[in-house]
C-alpha positions in Angstrom: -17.4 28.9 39.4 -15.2 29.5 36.7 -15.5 27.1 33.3 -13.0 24.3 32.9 -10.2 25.5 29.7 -10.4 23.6 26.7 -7.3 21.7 28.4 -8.7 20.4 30.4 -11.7 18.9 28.8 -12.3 15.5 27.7 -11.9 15.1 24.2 -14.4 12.6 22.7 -15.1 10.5 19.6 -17.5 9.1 17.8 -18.1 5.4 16.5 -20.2 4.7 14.1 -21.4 1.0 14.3 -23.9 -1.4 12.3 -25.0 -4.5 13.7 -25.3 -7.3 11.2 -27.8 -9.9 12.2 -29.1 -12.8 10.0 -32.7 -11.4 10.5 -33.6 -7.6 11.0 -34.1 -6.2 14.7 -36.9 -3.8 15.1 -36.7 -2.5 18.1 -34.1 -0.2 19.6 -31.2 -1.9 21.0 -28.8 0.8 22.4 -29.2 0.0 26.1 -28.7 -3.8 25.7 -25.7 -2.6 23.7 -24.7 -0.4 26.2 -25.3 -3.1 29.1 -22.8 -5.5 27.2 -20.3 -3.0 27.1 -20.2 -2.8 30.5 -20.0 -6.2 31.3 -16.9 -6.4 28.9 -15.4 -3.4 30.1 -16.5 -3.3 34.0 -17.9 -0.4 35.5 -15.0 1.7 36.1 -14.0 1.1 32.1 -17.6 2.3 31.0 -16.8 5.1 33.7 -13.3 6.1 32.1 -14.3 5.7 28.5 -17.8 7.7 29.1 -19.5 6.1 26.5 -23.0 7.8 26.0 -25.1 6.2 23.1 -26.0 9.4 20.8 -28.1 8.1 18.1 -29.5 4.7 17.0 -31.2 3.9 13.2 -33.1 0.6 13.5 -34.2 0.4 10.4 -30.5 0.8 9.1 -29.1 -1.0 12.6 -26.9 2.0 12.7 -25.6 3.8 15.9 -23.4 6.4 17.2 -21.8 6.0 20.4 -19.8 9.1 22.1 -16.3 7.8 23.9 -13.4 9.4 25.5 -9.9 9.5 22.9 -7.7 7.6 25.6 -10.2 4.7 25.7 -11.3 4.5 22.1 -9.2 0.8 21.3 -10.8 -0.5 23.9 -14.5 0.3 23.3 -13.8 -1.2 19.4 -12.1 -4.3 20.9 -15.3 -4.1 23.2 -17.7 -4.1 20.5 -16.1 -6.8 18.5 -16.3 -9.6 21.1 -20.2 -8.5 21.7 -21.7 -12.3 20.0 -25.5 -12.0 21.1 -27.8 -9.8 21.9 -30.8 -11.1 24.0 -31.3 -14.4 22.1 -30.2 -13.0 18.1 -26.6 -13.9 17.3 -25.1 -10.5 16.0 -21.6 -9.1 15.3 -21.0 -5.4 15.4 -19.0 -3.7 12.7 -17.3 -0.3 13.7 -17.9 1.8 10.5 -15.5 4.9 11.7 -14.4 7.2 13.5 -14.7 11.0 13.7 -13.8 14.0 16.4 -16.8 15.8 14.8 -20.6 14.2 15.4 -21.6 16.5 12.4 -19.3 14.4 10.0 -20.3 10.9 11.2 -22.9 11.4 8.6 -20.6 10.6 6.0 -19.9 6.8 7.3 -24.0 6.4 8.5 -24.5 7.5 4.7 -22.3 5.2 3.1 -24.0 2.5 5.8 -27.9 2.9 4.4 -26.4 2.0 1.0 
């Protein structure tokens, strides 16, 4: 089976996102994340936007989360209407942006300030 050309790939991005609570969660919260992105964007969303969690800080409530190009708006829109998770109110901040996981280190740096 030949490999797919670089054409044809998916291109994908990276979000960098902090979750601002009133008291500090210690426990890692990526799949509850994950879970409310799929209620907000359905199934078939979460399947078009191929959102893969890739990292998670919780001592800094940092993440990265890997999504598709074409369905980047929506995961941030996504993120932004996320109010709770389990019984903590949060709101989820999208730091930025890259093509590159390597440079996402720049915005997670600026986060831990």
């Amino acid at each position: 089976m030949k490999p797919l050309l670089p054409t044809l790939k998916e291109r994908k991005r990276y979000v960098v996102y902090r979750i601002v609570t009133a008291h500090p969660l210690r426990r890692d919260i990526s799949g509850e994340l994950l879970r409310h992105l799929e209620q907000l964007l359905g199934v078939f969303g979460m399947a078009q936007a191929g959102i893969l969690s890739v990292r998670y800080d919780s001592e800094t409530q940092t993440g990265v989360l890997r999504v598709a190009h074409a369905q980047l708006a929506q995961v941030k829109a996504a993120l932004l209407m996320i109010g709770h998770l389990g019984t903590t109110k949060v709101c989820v901040r999208t730091l930025g942006v890259s093509g590159i996981l390597r440079k996402t280190q720049r915005f997670l740096a600026v986060a831990a300030q």
